[in-house]
Biopython code that builds the backbone (N, CA, C, O; Angstrom):
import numpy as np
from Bio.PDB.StructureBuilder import StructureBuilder

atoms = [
    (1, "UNK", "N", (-14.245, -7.708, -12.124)),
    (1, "UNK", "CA", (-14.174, -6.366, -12.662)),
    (1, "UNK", "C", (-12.728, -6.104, -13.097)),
    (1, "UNK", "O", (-11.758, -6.285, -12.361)),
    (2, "UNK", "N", (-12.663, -5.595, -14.550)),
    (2, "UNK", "CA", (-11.129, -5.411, -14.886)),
    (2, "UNK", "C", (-10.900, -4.486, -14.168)),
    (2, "UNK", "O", (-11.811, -3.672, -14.016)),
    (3, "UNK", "N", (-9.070, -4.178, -13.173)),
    (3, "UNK", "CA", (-8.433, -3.041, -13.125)),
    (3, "UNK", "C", (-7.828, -1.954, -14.733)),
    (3, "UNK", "O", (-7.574, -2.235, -15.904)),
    (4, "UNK", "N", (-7.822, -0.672, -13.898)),
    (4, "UNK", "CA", (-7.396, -0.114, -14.973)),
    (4, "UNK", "C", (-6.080, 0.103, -14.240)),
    (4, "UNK", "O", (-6.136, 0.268, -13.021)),
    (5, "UNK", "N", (-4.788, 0.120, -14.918)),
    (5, "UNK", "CA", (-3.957, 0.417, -14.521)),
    (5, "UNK", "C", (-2.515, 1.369, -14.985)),
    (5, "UNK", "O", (-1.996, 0.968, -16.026)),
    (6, "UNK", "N", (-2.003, 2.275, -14.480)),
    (6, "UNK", "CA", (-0.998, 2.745, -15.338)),
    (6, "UNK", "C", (-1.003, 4.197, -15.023)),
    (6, "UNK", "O", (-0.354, 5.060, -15.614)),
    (7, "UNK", "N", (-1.613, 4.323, -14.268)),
    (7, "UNK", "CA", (-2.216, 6.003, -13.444)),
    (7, "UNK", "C", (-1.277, 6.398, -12.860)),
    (7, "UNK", "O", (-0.832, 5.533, -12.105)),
    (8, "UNK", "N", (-0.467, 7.786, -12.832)),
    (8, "UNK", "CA", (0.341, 8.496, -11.864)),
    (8, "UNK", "C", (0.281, 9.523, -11.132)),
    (8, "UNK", "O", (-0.324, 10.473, -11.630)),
    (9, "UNK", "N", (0.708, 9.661, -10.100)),
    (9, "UNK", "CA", (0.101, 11.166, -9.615)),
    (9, "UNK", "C", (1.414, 11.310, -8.607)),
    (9, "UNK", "O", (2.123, 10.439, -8.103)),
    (10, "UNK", "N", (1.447, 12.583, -8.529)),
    (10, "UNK", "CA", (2.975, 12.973, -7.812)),
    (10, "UNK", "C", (2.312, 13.958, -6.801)),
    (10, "UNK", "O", (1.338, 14.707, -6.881)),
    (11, "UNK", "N", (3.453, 13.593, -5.555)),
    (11, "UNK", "CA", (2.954, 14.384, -4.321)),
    (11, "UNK", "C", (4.106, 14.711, -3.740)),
    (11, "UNK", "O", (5.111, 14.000, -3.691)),
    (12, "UNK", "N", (3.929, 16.105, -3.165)),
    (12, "UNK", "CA", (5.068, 16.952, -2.082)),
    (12, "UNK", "C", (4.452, 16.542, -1.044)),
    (12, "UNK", "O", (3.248, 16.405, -0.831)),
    (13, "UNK", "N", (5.619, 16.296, -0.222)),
    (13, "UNK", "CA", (5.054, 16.380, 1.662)),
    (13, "UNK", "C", (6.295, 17.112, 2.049)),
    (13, "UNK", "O", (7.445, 16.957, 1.637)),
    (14, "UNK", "N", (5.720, 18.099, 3.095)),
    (14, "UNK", "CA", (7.100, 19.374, 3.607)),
    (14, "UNK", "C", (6.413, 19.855, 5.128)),
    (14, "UNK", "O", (5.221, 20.105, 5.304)),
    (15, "UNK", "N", (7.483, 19.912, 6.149)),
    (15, "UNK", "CA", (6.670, 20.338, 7.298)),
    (15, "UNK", "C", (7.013, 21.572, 6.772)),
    (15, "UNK", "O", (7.900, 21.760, 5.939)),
    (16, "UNK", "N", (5.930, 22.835, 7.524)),
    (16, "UNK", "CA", (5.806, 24.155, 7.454)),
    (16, "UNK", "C", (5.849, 24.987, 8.859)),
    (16, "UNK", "O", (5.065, 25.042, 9.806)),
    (17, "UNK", "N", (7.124, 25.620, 8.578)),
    (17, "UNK", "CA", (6.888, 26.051, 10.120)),
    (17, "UNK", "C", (5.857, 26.003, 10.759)),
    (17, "UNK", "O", (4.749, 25.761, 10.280)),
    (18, "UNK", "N", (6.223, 26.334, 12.461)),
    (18, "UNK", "CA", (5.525, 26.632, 13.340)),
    (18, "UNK", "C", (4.321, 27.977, 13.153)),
    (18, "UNK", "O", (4.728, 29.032, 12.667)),
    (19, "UNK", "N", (3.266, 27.883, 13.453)),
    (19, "UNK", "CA", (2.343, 29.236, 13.275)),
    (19, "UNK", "C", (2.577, 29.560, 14.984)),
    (19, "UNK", "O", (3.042, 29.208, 16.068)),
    (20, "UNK", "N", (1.681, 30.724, 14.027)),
    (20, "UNK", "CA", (1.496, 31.454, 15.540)),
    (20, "UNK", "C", (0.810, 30.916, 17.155)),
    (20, "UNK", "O", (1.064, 31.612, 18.139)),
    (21, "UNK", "N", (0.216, 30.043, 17.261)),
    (21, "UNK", "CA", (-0.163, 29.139, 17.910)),
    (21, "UNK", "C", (0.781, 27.940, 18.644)),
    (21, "UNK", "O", (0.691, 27.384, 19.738)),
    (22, "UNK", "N", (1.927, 27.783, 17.282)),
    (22, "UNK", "CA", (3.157, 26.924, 18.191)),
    (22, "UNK", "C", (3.058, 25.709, 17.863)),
    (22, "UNK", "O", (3.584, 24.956, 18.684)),
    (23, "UNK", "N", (2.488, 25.105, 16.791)),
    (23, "UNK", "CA", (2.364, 23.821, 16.388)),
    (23, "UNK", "C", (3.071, 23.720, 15.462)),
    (23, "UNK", "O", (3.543, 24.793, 15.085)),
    (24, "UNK", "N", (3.535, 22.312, 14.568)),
    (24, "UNK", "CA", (4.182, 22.361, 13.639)),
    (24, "UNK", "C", (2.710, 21.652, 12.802)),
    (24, "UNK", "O", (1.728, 21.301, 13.457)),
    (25, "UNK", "N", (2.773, 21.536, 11.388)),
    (25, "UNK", "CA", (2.005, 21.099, 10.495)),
    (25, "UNK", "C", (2.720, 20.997, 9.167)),
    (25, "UNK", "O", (3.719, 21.668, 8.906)),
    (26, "UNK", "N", (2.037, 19.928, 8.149)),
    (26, "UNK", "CA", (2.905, 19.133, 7.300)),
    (26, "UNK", "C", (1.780, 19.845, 6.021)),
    (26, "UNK", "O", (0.571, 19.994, 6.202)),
    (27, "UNK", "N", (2.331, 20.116, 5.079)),
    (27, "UNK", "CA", (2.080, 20.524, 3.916)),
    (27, "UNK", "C", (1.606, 19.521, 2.975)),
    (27, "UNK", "O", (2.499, 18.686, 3.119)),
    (28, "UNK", "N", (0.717, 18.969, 2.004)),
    (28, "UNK", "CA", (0.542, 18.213, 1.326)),
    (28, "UNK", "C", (0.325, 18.861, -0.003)),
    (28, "UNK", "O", (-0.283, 19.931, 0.003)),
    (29, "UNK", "N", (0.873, 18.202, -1.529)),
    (29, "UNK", "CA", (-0.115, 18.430, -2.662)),
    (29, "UNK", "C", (-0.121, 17.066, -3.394)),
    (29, "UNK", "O", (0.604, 16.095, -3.180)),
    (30, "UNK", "N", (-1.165, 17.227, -4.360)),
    (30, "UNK", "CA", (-1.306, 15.884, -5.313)),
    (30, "UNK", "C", (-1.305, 16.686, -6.744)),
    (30, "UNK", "O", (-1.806, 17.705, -7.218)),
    (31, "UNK", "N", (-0.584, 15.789, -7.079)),
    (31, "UNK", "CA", (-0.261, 16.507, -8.714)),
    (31, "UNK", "C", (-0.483, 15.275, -10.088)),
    (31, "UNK", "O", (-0.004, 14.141, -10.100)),
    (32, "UNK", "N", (-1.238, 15.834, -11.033)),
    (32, "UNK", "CA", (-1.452, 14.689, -11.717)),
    (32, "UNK", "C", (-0.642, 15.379, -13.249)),
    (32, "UNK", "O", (-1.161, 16.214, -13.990)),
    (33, "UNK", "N", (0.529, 14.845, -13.399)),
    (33, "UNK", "CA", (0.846, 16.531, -14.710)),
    (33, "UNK", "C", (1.800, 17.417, -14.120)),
    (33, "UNK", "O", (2.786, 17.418, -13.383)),
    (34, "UNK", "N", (0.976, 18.252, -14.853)),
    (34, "UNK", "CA", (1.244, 19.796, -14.513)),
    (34, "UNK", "C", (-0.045, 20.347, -13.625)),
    (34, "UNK", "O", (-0.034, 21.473, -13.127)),
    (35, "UNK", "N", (-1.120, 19.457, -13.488)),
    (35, "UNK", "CA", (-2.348, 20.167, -12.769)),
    (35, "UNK", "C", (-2.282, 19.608, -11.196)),
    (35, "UNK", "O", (-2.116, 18.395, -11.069)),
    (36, "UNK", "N", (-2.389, 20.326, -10.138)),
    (36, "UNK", "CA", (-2.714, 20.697, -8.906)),
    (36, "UNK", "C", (-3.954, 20.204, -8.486)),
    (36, "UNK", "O", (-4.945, 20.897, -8.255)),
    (37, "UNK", "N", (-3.847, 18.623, -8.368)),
    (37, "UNK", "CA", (-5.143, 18.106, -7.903)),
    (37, "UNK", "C", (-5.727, 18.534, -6.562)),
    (37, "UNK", "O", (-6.904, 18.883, -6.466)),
    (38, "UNK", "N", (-4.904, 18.501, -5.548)),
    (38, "UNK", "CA", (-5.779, 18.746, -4.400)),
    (38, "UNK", "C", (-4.251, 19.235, -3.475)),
    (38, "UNK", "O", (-3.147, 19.291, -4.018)),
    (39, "UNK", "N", (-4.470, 19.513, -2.193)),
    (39, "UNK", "CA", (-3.605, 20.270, -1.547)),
    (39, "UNK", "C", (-4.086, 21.044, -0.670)),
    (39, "UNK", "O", (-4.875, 21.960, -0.904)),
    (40, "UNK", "N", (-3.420, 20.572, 0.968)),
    (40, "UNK", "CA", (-3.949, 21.166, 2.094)),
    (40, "UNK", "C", (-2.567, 20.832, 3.188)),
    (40, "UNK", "O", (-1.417, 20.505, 2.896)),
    (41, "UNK", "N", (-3.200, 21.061, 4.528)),
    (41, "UNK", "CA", (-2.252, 20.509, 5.168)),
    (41, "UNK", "C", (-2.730, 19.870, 6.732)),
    (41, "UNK", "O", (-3.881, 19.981, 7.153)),
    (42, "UNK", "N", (-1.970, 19.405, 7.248)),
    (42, "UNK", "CA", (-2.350, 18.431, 8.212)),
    (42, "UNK", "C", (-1.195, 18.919, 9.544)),
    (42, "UNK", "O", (-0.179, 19.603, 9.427)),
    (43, "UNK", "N", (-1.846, 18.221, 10.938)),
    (43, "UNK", "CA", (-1.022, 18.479, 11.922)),
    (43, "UNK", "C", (-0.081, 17.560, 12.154)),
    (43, "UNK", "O", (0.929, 17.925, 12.755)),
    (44, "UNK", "N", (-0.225, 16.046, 11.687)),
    (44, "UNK", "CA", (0.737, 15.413, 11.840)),
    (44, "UNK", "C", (1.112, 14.738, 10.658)),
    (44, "UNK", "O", (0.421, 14.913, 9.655)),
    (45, "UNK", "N", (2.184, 13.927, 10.612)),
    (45, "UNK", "CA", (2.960, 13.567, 9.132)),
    (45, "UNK", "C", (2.062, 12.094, 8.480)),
    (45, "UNK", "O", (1.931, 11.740, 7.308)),
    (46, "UNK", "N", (1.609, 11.536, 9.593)),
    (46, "UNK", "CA", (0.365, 10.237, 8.814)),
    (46, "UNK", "C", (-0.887, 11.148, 8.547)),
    (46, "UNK", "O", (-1.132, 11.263, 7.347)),
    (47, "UNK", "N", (-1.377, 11.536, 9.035)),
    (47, "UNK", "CA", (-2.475, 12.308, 9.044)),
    (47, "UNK", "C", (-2.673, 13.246, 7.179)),
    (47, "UNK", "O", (-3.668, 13.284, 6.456)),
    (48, "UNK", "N", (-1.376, 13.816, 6.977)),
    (48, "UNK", "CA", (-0.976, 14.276, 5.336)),
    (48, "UNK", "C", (-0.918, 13.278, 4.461)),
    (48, "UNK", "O", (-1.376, 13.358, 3.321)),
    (49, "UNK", "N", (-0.249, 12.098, 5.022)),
    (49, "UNK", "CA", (0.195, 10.883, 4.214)),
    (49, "UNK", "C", (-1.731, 10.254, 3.409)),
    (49, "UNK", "O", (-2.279, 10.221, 2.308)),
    (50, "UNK", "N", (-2.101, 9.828, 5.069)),
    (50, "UNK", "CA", (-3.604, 9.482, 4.363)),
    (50, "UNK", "C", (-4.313, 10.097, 3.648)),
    (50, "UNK", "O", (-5.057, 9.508, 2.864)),
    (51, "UNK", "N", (-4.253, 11.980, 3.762)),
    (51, "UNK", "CA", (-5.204, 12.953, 3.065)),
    (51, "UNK", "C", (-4.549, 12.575, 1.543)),
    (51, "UNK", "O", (-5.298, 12.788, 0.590)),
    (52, "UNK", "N", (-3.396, 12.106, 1.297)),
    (52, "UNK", "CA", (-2.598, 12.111, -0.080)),
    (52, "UNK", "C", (-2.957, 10.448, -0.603)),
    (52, "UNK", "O", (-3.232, 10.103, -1.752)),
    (53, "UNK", "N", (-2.907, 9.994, 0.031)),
    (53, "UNK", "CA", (-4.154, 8.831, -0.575)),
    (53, "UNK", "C", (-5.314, 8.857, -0.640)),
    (53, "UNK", "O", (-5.764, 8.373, -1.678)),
    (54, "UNK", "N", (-6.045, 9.246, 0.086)),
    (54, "UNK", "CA", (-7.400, 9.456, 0.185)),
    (54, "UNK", "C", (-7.476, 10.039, -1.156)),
    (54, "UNK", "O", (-7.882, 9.344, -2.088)),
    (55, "UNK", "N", (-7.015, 11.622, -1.388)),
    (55, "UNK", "CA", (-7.408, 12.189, -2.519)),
    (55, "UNK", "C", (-7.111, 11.592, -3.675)),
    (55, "UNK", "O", (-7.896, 11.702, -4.617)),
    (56, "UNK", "N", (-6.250, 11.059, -3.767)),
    (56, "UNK", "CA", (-5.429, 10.446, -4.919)),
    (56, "UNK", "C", (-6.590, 9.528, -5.547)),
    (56, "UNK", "O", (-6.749, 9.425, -6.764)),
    (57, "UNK", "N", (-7.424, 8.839, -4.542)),
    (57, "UNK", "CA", (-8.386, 7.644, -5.062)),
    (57, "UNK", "C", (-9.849, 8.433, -5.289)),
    (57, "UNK", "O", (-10.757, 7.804, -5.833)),
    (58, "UNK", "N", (-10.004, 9.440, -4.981)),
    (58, "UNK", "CA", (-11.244, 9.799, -5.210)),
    (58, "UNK", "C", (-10.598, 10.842, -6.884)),
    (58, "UNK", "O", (-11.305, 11.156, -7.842)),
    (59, "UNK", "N", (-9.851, 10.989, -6.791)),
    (59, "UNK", "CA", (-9.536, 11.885, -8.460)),
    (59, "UNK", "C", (-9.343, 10.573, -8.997)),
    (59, "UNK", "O", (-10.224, 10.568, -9.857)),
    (60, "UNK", "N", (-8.772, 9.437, -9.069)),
    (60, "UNK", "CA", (-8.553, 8.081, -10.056)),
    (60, "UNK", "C", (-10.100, 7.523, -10.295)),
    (60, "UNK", "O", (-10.576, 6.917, -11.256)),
    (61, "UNK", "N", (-10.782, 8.024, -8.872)),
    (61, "UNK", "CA", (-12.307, 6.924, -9.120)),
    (61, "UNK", "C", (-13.012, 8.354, -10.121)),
    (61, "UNK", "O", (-13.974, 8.127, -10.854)),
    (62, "UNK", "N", (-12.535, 9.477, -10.051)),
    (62, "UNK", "CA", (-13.708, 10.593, -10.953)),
    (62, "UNK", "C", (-13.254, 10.414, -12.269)),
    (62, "UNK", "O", (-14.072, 10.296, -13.181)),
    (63, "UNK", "N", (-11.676, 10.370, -12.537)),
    (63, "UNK", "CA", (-10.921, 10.317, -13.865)),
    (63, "UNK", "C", (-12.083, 9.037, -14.782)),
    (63, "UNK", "O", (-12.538, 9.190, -15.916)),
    (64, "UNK", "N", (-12.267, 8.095, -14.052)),
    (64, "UNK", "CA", (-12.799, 6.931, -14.992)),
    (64, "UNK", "C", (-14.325, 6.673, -14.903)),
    (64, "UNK", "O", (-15.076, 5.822, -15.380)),
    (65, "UNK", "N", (-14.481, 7.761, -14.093)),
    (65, "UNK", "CA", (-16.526, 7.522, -13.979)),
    (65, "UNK", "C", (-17.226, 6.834, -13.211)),
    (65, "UNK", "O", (-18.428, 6.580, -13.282)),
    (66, "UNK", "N", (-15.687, 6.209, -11.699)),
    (66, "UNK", "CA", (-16.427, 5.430, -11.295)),
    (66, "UNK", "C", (-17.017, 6.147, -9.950)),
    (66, "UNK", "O", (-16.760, 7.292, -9.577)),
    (67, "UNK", "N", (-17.689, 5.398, -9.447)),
    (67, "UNK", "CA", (-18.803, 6.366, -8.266)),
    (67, "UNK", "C", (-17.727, 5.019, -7.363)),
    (67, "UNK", "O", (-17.316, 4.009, -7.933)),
    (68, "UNK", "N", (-17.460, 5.367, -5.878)),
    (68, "UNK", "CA", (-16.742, 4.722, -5.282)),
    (68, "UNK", "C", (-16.548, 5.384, -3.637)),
    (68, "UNK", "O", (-15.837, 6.318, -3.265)),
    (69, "UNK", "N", (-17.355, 4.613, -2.956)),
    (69, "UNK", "CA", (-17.051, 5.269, -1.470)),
    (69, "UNK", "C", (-15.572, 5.234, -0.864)),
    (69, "UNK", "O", (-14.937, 4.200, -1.071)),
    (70, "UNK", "N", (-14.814, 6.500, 0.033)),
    (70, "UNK", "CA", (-13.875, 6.316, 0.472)),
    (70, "UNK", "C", (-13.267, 5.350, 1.334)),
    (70, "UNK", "O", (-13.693, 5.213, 2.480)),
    (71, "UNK", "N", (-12.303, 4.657, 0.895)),
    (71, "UNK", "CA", (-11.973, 3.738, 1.206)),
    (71, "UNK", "C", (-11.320, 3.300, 3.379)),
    (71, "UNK", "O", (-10.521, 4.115, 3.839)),
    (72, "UNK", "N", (-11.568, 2.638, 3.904)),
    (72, "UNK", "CA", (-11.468, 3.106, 5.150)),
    (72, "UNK", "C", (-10.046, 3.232, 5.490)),
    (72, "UNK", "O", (-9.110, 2.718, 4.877)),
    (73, "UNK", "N", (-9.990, 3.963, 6.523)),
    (73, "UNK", "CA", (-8.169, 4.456, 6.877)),
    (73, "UNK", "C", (-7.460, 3.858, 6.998)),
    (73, "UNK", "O", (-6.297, 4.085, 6.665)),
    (74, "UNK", "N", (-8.040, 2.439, 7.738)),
    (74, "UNK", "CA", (-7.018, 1.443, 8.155)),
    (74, "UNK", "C", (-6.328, 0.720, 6.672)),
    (74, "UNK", "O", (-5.298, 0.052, 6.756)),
    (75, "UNK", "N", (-6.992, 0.934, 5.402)),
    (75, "UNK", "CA", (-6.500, 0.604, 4.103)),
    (75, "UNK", "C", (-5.197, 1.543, 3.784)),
    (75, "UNK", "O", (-4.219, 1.028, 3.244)),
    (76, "UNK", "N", (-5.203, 2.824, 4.102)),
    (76, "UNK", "CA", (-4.200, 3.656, 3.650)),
    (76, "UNK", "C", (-2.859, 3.228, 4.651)),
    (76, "UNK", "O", (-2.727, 2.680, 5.746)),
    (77, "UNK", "N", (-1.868, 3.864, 3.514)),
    (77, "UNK", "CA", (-0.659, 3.597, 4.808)),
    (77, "UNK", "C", (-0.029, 4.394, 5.238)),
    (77, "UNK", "O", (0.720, 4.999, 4.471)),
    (78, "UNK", "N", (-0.056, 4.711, 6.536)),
    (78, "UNK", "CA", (0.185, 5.848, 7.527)),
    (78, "UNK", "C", (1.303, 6.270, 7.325)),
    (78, "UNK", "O", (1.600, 7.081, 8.202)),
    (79, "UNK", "N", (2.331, 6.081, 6.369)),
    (79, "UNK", "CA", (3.666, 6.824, 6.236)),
    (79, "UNK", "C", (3.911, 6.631, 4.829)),
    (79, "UNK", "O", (3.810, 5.541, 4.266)),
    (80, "UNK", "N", (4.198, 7.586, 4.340)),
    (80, "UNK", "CA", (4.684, 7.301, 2.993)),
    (80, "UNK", "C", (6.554, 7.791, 3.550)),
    (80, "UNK", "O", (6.649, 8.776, 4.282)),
    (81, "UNK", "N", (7.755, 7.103, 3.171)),
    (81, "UNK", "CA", (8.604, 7.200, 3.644)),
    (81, "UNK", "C", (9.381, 8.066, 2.382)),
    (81, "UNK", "O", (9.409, 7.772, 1.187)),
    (82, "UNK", "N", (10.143, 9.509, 3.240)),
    (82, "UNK", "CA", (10.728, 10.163, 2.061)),
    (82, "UNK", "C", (11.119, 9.740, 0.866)),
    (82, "UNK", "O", (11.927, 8.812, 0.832)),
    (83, "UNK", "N", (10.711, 10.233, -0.174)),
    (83, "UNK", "CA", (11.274, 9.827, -1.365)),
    (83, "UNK", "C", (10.800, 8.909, -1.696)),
    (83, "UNK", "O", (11.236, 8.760, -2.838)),
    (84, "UNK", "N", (9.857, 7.750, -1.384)),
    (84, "UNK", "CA", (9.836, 6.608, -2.216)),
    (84, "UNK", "C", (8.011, 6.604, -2.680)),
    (84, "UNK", "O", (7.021, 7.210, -2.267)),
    (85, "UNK", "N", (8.248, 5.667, -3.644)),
    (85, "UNK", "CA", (7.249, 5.570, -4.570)),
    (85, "UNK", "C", (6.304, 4.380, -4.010)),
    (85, "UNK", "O", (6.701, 3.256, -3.702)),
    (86, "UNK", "N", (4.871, 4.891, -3.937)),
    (86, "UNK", "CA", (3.770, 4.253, -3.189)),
    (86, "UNK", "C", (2.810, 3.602, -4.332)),
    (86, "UNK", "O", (2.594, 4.445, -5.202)),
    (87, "UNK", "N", (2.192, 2.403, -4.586)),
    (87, "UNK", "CA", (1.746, 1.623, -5.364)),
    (87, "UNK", "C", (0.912, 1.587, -4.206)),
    (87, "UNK", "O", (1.148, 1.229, -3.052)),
    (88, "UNK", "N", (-0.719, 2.299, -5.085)),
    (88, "UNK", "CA", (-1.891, 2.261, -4.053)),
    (88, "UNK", "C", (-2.690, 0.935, -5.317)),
    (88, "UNK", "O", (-2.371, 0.718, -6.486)),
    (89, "UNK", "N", (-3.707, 0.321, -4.517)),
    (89, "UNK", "CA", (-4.993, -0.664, -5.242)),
    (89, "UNK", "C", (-6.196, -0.202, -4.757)),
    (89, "UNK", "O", (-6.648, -0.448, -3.639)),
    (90, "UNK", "N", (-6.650, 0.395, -5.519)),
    (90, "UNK", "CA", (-8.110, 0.526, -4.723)),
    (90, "UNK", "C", (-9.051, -0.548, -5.081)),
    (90, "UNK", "O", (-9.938, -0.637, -4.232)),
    (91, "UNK", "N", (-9.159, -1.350, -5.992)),
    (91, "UNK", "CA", (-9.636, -2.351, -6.799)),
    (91, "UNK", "C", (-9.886, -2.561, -7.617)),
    (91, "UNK", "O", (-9.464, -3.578, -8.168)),
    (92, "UNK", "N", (-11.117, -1.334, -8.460)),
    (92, "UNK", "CA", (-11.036, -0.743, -9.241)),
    (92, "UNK", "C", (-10.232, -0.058, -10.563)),
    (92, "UNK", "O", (-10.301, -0.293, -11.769)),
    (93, "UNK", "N", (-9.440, 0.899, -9.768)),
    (93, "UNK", "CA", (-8.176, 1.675, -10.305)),
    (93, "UNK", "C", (-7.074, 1.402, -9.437)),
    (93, "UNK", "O", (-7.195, 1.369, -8.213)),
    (94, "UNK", "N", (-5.936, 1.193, -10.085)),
    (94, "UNK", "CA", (-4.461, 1.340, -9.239)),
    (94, "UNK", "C", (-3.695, 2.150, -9.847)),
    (94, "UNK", "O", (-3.944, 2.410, -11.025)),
    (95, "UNK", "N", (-2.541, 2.765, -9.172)),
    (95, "UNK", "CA", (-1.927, 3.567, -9.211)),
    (95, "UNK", "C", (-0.922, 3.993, -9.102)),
    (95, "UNK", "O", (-0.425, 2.878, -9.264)),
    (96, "UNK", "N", (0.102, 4.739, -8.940)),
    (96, "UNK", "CA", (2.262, 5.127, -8.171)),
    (96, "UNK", "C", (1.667, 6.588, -7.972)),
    (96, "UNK", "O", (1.156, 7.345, -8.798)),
    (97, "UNK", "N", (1.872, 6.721, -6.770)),
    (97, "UNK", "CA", (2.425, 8.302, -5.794)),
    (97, "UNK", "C", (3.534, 7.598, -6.302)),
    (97, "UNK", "O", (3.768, 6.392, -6.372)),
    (98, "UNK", "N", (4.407, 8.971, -6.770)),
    (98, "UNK", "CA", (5.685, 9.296, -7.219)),
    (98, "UNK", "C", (6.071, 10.817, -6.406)),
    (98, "UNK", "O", (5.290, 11.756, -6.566)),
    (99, "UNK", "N", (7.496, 11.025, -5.403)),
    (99, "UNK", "CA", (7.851, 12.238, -5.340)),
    (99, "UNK", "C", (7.736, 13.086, -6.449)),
    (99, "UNK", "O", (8.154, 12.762, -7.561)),
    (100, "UNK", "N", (7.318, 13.905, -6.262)),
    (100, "UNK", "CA", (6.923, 15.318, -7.547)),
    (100, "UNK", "C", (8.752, 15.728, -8.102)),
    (100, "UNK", "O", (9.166, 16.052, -9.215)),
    (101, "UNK", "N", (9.391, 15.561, -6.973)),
    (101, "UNK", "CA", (11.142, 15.946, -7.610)),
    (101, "UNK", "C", (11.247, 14.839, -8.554)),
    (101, "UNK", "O", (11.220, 15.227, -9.722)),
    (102, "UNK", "N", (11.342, 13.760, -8.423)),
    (102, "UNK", "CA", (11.543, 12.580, -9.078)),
    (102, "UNK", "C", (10.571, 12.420, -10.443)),
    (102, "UNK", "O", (11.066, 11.778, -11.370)),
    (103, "UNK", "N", (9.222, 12.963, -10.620)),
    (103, "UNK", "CA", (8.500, 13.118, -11.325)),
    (103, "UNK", "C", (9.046, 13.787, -12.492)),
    (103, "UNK", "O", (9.344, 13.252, -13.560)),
    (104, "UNK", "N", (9.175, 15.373, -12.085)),
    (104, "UNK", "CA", (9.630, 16.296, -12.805)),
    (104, "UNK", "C", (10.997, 16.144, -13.085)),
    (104, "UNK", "O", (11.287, 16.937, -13.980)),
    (105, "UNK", "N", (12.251, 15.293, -12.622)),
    (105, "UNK", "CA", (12.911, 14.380, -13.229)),
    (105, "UNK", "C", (13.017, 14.109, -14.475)),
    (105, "UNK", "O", (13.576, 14.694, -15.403)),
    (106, "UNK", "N", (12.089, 12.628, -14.361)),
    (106, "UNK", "CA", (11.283, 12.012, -15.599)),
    (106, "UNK", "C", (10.859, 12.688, -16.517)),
    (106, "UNK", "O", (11.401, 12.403, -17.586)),
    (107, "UNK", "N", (9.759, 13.847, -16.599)),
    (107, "UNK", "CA", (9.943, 14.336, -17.634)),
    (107, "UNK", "C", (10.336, 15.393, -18.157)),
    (107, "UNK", "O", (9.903, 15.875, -19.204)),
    (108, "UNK", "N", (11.656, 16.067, -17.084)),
    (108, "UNK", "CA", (12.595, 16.763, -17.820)),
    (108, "UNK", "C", (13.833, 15.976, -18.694)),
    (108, "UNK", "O", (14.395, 16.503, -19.655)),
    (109, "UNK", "N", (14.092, 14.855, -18.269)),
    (109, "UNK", "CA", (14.928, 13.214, -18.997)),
    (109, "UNK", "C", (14.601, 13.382, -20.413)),
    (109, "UNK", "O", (15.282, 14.034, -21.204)),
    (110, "UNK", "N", (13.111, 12.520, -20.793)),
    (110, "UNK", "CA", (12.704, 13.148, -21.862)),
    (110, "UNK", "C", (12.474, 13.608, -22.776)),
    (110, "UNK", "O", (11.467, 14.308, -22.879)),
]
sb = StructureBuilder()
sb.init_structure("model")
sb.init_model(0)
sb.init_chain("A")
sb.init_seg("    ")
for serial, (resi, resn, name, xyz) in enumerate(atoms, 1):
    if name == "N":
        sb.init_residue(resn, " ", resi, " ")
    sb.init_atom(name, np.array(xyz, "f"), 0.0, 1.0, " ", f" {name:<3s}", serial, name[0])
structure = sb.get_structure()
């Protein structure tokens, strides 16, 4: 099966204060553009990391029509490390998580 390849999508990760409850929790978005693919948040910092892959492959598998079960966790990688740029394979489609600062960078450069 050919890959398609050349896909980008940019993501924030930010802890968010403490709530009222006393926990801390990590902020996630996925950005493909200028459009706001998906975005939630999580209690711990892998836990955001995987929701930001996870989503990332189910918008790359809808972008191209393909029908594609989620891929299992132990595939994702539990840290995306500040700032740097993540080269996911799903098999299918591949892809770069790019920091959204670094993104908007690029095409303010341009």
């Amino acid at each position: 099966m050919p890959t398609v390849e050349g896909l980008e999508f940019a993501y924030t990760l930010h802890p968010l204060a403490p709530g009222r409850f006393g926990f801390r929790r990590w902020r996630w978005e996925l950005w493909h553009g200028r459009a706001l693919m998906a975005a939630g948040w999580r209690v711990d910092r892998d836990g955001a990391c995987r929701a930001i892959q996870s989503h990332a492959t189910q918008v790359a598998a809808r972008m191209f029509g393909l029908r594609r079960a989620l891929p299992h966790p132990a595939e994702h990688v539990s840290d995306i490390r500040p700032g740097s740029t993540l080269r996911v394979d799903t098999g299918a489609v591949a892809f770069v998580l790019v920091p959204r600062a670094l993104a908007r960078d690029a095409i303010s450069a341009s």
